[in-house]
N, C-alpha and C positions, 0 to 999 in steps of 0.2 A: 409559926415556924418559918414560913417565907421571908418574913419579915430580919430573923436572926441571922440568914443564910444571907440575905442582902445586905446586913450589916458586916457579918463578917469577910465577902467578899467586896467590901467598900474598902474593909480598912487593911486587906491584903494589895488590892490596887495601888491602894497609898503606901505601903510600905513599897511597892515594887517600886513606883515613882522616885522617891528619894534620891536616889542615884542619878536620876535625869537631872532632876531640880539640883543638884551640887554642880554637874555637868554646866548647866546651863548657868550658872550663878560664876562658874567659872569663868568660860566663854565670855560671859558680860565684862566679867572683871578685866580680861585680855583686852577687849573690844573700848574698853574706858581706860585702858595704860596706854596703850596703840592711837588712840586717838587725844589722848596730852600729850604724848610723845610728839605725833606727828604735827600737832600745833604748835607746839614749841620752837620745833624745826622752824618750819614755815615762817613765822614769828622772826624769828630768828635768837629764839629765848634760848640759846644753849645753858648759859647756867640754871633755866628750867629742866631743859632737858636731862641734865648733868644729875638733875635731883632724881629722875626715873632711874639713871643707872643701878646695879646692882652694889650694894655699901661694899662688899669683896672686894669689887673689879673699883669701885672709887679707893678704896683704900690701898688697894696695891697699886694702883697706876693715879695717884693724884695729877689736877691738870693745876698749874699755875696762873696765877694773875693775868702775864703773856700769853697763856695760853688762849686763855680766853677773849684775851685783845685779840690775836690772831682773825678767831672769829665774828670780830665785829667790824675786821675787814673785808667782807661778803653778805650780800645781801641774798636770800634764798628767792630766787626765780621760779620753780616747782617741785614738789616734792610729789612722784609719784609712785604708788602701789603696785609693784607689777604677779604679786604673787605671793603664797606664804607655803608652807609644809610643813609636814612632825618631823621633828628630827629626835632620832633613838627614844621617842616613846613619850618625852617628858618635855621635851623642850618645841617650840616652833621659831622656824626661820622664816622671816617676809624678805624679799629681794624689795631694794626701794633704789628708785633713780630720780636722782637731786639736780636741780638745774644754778647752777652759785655765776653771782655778777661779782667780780672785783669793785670795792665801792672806787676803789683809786683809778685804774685800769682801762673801768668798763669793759674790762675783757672776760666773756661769756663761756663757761665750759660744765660739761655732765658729767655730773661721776655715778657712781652704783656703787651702791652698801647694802650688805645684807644684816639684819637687825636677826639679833638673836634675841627670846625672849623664855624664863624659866618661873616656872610657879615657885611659888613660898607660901606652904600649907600653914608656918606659924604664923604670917602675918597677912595671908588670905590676898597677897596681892603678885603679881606679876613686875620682873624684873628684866629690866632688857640687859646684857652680859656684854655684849660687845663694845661700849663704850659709845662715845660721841664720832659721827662718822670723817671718815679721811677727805677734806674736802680738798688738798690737794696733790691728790695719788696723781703722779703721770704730767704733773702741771711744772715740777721743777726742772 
């Protein structure tokens, strides 16, 4: 009889676990979008990055060829983490601060972008919303 009670308390544990284990299988999945994202950056691979964006926010705001030249007018100096939060339950925001060299210039300035990111239950992966960030807010 001990034996059954151990059993069936095994596999109530286990049921209760599930929810952790999606949890965490989640988490990972953020933690491996956030960190291609943020290599990408770095890299300075924006048409990688461009591929994290969410297919909505690429289809309603496509970037251009130009576009993209624009950004291979900067080279990414650092890209740092200064923080993330839930925002309204479903989504998280990381505040990120970007250090960009003008390749032309040599002229060095920071900017801050907050990265917005939202799960996709049907395709199990996380999407960042916000787009590719404004590297020159305040520069013109």
């Amino acid at each position: 009889m001990p034996n059954r009670y151990r059993a069936l308390l095994m596999l109530w544990l286990a049921l209760l676990s599930l929810p952790l284990l999606a949890a965490s299988s989640r988490r990972d999945a953020l933690d491996q979008a956030q960190y291609a994202w943020s290599a990408a950056i770095r890299w300075g691979d924006f048409e990688g990055a461009w591929g994290l964006v969410d297919p909505d926010v690429r289809a309603a705001h496509p970037l251009t060829d130009i576009d993209f030249s624009r950004y291979r007018q900067v080279q990414v100096a650092s890209y740092r983490d200064l923080g993330s939060s839930v925002v309204g339950g479903s989504q998280i925001a990381r505040d990120i601060e970007i250090t960009v060299v003008n390749r032309h210039t040599q002229q060095v300035r920071t900017v801050r972008f907050q990265e917005r990111w939202r799960y996709d239950p049907a395709r199990k992966t996380w999407w960042q919303t916000t787009g590719l960030p404004d590297l020159w807010q305040d520069a013109d």
